[in-house]
PDB file of N, CA, C and O in Angstrom, chain B, residues numbered from 101:
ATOM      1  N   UNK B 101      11.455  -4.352  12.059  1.00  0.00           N
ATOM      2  CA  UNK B 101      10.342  -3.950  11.214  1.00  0.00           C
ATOM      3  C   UNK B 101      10.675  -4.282   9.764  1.00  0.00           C
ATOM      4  O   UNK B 101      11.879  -4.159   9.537  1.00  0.00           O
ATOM      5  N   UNK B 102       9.961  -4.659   8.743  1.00  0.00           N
ATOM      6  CA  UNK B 102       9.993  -5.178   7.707  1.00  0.00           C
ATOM      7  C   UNK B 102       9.184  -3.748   6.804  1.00  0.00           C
ATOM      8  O   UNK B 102       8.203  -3.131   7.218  1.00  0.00           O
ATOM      9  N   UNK B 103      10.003  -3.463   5.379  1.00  0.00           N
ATOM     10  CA  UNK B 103      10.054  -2.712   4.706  1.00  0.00           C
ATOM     11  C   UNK B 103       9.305  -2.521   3.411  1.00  0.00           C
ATOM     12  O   UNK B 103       9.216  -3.643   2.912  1.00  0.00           O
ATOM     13  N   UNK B 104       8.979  -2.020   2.971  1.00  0.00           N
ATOM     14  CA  UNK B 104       7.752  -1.798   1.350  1.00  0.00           C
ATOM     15  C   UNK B 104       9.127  -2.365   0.656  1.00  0.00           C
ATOM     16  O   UNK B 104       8.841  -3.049  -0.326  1.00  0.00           O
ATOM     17  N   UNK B 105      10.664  -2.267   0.911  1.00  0.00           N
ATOM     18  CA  UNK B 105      11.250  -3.039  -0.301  1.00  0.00           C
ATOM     19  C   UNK B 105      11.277  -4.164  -0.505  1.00  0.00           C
ATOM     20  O   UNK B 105      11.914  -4.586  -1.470  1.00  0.00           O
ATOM     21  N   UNK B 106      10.607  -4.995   0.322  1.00  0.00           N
ATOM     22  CA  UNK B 106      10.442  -6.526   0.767  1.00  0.00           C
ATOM     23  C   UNK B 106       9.254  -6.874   0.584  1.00  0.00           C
ATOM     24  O   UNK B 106       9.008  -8.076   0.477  1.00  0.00           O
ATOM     25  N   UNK B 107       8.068  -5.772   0.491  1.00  0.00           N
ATOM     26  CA  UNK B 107       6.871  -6.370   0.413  1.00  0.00           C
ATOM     27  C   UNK B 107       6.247  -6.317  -1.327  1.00  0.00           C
ATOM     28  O   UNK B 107       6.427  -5.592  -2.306  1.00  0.00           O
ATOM     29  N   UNK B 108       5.381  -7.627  -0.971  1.00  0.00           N
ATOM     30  CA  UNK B 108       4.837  -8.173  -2.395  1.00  0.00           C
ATOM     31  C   UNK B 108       3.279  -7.168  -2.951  1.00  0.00           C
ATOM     32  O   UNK B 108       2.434  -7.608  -3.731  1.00  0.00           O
ATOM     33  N   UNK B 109       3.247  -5.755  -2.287  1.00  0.00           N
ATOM     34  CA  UNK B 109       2.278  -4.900  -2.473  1.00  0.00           C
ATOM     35  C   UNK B 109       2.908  -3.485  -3.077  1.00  0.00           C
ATOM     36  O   UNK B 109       2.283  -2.499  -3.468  1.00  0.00           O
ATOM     37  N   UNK B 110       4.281  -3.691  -3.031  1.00  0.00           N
ATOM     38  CA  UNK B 110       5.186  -2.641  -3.579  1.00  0.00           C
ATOM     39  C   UNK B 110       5.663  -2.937  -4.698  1.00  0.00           C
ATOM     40  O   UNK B 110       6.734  -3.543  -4.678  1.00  0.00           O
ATOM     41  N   UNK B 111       4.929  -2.557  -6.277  1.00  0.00           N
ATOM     42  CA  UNK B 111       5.204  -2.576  -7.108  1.00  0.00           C
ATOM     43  C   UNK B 111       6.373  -2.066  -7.917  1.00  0.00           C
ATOM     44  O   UNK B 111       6.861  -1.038  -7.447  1.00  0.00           O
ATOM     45  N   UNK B 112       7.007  -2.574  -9.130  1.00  0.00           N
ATOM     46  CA  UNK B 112       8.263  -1.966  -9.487  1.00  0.00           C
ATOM     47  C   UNK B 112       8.332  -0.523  -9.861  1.00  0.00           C
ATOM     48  O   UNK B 112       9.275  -0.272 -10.611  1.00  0.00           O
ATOM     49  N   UNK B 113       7.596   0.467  -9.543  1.00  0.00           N
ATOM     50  CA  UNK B 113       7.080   1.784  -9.642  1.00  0.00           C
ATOM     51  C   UNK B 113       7.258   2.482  -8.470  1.00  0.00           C
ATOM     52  O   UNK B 113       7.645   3.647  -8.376  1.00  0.00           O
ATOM     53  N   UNK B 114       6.905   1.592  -7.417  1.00  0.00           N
ATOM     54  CA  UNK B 114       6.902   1.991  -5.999  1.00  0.00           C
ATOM     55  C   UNK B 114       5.318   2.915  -5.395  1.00  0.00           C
ATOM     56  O   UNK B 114       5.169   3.859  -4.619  1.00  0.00           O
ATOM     57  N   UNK B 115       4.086   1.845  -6.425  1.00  0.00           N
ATOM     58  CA  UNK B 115       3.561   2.161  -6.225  1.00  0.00           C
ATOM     59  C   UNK B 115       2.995   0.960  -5.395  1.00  0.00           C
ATOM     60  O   UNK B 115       3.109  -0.227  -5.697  1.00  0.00           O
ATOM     61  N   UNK B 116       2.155   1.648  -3.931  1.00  0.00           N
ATOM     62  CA  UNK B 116       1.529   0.387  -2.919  1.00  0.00           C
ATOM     63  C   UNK B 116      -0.083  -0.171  -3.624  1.00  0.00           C
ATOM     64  O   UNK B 116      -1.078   0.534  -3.788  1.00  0.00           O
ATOM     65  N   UNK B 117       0.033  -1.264  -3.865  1.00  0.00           N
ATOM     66  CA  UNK B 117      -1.329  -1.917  -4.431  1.00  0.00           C
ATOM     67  C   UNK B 117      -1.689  -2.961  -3.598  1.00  0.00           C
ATOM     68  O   UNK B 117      -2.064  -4.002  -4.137  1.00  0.00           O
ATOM     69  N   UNK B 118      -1.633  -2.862  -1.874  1.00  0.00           N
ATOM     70  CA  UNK B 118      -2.392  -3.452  -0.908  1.00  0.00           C
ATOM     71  C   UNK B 118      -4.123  -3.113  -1.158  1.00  0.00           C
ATOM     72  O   UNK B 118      -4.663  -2.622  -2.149  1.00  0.00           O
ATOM     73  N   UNK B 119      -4.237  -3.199  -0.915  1.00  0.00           N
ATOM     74  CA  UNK B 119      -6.077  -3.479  -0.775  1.00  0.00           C
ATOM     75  C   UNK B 119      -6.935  -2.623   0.283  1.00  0.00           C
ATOM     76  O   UNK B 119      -8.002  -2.012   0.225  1.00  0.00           O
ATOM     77  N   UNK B 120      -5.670  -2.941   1.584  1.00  0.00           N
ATOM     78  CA  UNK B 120      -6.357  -2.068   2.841  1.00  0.00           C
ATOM     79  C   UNK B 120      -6.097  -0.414   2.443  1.00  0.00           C
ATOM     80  O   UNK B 120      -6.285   0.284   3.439  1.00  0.00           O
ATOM     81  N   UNK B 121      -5.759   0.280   1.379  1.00  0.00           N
ATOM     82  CA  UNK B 121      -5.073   1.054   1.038  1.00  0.00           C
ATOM     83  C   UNK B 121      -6.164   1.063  -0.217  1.00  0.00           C
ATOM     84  O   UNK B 121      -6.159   0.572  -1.346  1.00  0.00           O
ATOM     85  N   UNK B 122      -7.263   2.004   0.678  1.00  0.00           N
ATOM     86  CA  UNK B 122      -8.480   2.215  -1.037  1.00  0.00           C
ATOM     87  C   UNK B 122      -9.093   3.547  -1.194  1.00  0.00           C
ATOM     88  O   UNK B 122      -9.124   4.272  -0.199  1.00  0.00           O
ATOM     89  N   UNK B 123      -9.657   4.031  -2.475  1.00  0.00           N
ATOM     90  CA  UNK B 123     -10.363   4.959  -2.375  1.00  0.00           C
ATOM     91  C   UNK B 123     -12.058   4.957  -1.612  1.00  0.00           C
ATOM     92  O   UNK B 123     -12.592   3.847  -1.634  1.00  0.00           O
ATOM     93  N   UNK B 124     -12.615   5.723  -1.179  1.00  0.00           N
ATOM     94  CA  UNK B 124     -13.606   5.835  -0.830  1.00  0.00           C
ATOM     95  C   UNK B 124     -14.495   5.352  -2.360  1.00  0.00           C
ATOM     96  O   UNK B 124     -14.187   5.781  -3.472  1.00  0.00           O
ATOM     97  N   UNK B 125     -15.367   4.607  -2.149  1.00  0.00           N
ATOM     98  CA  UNK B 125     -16.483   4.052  -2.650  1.00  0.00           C
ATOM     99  C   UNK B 125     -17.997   4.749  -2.773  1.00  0.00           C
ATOM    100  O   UNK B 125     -18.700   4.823  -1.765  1.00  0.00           O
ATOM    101  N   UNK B 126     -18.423   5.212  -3.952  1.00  0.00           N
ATOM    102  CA  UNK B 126     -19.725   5.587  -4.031  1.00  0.00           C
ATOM    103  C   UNK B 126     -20.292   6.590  -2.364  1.00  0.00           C
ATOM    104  O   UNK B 126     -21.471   6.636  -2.011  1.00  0.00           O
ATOM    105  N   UNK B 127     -19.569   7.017  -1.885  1.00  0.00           N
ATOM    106  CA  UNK B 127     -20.033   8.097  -0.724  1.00  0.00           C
ATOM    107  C   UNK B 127     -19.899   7.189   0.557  1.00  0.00           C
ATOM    108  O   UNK B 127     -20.187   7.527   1.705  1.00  0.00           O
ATOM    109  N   UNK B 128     -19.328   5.776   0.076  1.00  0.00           N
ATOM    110  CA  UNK B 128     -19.385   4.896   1.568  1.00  0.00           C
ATOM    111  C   UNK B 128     -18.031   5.151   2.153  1.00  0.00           C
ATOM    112  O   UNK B 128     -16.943   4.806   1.692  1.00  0.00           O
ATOM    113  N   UNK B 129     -18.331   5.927   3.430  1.00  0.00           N
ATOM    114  CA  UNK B 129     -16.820   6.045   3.981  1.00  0.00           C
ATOM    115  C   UNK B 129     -16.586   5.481   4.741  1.00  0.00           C
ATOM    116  O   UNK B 129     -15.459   5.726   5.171  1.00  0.00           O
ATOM    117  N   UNK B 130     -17.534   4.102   5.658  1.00  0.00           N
ATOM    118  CA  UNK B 130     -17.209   2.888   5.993  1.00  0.00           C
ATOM    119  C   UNK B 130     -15.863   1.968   6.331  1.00  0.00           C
ATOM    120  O   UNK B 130     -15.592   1.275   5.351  1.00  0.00           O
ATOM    121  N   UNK B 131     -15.120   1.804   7.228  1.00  0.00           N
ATOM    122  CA  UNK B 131     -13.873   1.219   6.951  1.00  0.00           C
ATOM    123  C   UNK B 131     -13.645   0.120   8.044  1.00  0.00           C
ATOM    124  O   UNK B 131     -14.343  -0.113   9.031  1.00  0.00           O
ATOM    125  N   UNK B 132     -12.249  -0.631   7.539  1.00  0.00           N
ATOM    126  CA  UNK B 132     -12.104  -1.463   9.065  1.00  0.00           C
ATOM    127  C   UNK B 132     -11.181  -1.013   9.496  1.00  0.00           C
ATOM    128  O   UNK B 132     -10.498  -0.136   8.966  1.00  0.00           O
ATOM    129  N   UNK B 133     -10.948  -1.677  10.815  1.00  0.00           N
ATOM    130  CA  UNK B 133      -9.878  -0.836  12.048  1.00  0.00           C
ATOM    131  C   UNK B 133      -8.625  -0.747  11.187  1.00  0.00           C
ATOM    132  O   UNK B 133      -7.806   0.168  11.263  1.00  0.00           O
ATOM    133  N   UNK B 134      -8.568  -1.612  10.502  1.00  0.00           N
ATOM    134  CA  UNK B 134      -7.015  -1.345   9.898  1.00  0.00           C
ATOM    135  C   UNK B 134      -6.692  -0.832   8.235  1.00  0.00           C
ATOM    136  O   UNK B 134      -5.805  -1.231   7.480  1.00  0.00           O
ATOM    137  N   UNK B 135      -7.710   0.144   8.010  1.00  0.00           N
ATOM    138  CA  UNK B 135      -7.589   0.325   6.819  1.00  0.00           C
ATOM    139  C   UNK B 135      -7.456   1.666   6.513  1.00  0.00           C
ATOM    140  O   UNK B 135      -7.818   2.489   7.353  1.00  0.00           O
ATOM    141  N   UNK B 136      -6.846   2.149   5.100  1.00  0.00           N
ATOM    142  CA  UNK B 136      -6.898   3.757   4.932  1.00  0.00           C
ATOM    143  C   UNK B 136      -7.458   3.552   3.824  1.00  0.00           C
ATOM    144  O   UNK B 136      -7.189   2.710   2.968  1.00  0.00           O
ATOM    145  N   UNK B 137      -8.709   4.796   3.856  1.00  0.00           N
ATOM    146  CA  UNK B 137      -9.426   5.106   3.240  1.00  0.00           C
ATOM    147  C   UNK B 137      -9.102   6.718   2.835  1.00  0.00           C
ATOM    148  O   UNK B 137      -8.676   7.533   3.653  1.00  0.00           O
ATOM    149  N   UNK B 138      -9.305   6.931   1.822  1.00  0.00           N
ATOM    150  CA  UNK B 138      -9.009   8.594   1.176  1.00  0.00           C
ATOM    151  C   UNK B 138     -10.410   8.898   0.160  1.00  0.00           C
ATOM    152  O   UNK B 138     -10.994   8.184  -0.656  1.00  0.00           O
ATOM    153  N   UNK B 139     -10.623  10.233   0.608  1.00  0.00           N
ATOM    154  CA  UNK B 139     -11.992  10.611  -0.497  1.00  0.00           C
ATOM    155  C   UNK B 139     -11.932  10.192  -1.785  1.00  0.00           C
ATOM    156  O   UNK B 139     -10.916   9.964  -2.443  1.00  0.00           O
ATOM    157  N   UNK B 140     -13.083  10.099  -2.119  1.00  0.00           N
ATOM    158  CA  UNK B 140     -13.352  10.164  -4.018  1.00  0.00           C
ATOM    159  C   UNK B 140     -13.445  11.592  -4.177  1.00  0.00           C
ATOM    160  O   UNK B 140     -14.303  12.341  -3.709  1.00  0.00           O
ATOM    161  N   UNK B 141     -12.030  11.991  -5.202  1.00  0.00           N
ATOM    162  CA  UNK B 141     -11.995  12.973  -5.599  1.00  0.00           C
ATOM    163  C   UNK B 141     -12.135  13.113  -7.068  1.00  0.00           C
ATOM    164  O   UNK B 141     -11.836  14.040  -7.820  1.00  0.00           O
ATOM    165  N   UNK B 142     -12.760  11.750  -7.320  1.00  0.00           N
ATOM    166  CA  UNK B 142     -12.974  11.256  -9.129  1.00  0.00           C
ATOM    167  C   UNK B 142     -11.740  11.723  -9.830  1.00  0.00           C
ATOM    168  O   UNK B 142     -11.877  12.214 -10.950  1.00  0.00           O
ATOM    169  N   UNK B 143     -10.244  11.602  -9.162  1.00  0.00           N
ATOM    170  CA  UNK B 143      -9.332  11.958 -10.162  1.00  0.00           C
ATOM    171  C   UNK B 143      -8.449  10.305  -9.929  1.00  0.00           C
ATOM    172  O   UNK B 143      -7.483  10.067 -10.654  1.00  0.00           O
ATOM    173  N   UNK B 144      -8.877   9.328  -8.932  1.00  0.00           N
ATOM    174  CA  UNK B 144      -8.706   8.357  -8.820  1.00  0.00           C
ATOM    175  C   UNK B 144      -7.261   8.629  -7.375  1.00  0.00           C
ATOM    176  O   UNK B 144      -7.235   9.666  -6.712  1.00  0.00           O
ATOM    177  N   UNK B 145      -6.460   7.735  -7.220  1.00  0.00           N
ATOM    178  CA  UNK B 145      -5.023   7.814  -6.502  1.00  0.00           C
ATOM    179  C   UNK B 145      -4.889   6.770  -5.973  1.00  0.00           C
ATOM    180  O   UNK B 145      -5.702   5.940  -5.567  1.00  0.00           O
ATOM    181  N   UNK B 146      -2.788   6.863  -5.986  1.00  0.00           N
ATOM    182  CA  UNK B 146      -2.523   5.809  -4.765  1.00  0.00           C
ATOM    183  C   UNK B 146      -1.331   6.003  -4.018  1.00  0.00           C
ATOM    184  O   UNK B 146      -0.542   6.944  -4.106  1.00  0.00           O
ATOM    185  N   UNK B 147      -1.293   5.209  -3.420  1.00  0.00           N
ATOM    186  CA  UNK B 147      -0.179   5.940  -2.050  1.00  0.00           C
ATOM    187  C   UNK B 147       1.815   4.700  -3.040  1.00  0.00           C
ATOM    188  O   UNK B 147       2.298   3.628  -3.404  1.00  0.00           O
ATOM    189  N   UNK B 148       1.956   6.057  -2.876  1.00  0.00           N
ATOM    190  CA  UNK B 148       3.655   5.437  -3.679  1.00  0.00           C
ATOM    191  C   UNK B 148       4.558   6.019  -2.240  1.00  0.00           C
ATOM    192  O   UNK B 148       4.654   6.930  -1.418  1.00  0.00           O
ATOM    193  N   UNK B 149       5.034   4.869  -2.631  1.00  0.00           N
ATOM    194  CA  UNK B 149       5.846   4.658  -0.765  1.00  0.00           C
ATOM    195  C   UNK B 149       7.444   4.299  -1.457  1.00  0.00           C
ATOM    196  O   UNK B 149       7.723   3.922  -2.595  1.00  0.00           O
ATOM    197  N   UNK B 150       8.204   4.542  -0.450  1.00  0.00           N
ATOM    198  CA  UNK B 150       9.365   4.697  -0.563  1.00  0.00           C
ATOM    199  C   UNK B 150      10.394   3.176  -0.487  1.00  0.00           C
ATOM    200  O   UNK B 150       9.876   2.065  -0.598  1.00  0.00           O
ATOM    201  N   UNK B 151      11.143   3.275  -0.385  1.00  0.00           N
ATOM    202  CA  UNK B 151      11.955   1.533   0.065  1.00  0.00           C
ATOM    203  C   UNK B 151      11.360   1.198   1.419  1.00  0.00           C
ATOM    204  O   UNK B 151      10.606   0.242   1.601  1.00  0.00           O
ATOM    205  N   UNK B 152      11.873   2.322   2.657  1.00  0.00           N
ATOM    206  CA  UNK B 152      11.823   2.136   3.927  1.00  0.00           C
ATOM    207  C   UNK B 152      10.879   2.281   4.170  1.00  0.00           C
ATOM    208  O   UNK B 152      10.695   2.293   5.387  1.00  0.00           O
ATOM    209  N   UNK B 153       9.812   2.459   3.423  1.00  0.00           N
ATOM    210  CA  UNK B 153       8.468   2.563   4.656  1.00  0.00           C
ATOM    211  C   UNK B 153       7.853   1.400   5.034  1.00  0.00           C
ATOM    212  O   UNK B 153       8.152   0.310   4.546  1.00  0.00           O
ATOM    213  N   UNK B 154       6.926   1.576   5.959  1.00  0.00           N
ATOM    214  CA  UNK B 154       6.383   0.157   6.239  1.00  0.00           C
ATOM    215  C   UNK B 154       5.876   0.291   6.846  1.00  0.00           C
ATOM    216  O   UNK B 154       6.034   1.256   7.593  1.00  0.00           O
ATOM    217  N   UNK B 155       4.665  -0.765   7.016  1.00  0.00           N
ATOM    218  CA  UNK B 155       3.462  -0.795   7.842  1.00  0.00           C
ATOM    219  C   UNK B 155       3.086  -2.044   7.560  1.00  0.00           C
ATOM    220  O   UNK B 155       3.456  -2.894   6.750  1.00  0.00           O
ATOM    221  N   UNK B 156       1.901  -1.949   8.777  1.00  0.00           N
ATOM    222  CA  UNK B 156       1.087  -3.420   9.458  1.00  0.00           C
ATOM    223  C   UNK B 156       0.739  -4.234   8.107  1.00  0.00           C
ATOM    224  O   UNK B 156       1.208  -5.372   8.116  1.00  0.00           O
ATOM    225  N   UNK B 157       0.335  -4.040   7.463  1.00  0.00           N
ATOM    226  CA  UNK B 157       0.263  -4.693   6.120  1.00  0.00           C
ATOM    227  C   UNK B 157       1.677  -5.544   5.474  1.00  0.00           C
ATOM    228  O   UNK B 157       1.556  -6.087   4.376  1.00  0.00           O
ATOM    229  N   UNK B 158       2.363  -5.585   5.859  1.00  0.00           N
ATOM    230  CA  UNK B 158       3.787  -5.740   4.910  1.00  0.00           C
ATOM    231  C   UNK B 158       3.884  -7.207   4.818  1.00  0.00           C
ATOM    232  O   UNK B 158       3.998  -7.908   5.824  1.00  0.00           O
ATOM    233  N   UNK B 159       3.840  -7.659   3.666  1.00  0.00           N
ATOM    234  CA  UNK B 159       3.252  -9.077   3.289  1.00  0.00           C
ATOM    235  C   UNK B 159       5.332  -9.514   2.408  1.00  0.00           C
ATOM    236  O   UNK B 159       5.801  -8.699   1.612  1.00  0.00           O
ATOM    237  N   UNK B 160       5.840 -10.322   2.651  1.00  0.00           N
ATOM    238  CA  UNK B 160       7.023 -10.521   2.243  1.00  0.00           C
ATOM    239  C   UNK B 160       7.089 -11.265   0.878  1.00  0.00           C
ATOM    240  O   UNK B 160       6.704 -12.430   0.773  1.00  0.00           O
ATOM    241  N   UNK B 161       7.624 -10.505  -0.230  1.00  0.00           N
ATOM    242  CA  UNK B 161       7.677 -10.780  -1.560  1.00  0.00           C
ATOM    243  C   UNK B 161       8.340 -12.239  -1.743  1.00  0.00           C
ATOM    244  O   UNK B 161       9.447 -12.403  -1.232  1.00  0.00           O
ATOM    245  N   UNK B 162       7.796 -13.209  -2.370  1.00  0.00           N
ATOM    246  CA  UNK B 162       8.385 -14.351  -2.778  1.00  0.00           C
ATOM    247  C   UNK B 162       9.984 -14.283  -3.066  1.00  0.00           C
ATOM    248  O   UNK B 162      10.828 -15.108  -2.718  1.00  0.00           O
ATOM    249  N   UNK B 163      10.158 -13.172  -3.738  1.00  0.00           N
ATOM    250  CA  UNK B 163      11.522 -12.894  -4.369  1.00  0.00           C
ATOM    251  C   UNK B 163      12.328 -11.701  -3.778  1.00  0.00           C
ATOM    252  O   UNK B 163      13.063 -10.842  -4.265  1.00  0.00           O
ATOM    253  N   UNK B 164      11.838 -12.035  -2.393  1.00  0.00           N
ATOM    254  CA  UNK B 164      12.351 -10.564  -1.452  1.00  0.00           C
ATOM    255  C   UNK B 164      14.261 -10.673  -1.449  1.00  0.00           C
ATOM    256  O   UNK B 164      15.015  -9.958  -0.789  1.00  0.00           O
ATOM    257  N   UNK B 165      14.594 -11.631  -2.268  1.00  0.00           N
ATOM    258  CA  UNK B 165      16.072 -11.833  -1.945  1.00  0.00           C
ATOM    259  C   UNK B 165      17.568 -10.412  -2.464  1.00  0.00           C
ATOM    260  O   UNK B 165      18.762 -10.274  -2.199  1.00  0.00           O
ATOM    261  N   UNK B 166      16.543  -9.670  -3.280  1.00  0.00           N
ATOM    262  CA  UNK B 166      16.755  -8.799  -3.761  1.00  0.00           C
ATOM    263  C   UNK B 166      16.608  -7.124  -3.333  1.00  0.00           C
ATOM    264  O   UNK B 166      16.360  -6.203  -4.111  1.00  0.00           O
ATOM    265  N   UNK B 167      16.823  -7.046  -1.975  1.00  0.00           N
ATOM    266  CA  UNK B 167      16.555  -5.860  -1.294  1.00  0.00           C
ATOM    267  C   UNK B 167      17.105  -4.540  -2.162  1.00  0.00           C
ATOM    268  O   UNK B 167      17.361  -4.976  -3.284  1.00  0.00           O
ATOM    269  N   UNK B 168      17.303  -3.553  -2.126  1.00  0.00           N
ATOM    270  CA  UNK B 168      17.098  -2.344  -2.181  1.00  0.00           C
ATOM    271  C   UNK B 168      18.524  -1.557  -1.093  1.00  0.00           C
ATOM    272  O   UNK B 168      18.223  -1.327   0.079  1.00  0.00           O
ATOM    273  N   UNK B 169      19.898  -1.221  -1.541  1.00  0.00           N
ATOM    274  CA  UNK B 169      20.873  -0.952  -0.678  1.00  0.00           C
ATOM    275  C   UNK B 169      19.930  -0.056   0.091  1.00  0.00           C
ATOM    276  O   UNK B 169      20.320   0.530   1.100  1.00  0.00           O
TER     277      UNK B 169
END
């Protein structure tokens, strides 16, 4: 399994800025099979993930040469 420290959606914050990973939209809670969606709680959010986590999304950073002990 391949890791958020490798992926190019895991920012140097360790915050996840994938796409499938959104707030709910104007009351549309609409989604696709592979996506997480979280209410509009008009305070905005995002999902901050750790080294090891990982999921179906995990897209491999150009400069993944640099792992995370």
């Amino acid at each position: 399994m391949n890791y958020c420290e490798t992926c190019k959606y895991r920012n140097e914050d360790g915050w996840c800025e994938h796409p499938k990973l959104r707030q709910e939209r104007y009351g549309n809670i609409e989604m696709e099979d592979d996506e997480l969606v979280y209410p509009n709680n008009y305070e905005g959010g995002w999902f901050w993930v750790g080294p090891k986590f990982g999921c179906v999304h995990h897209t491999m950073a150009i400069d993944a040469t640099e792992v995370e002990a």
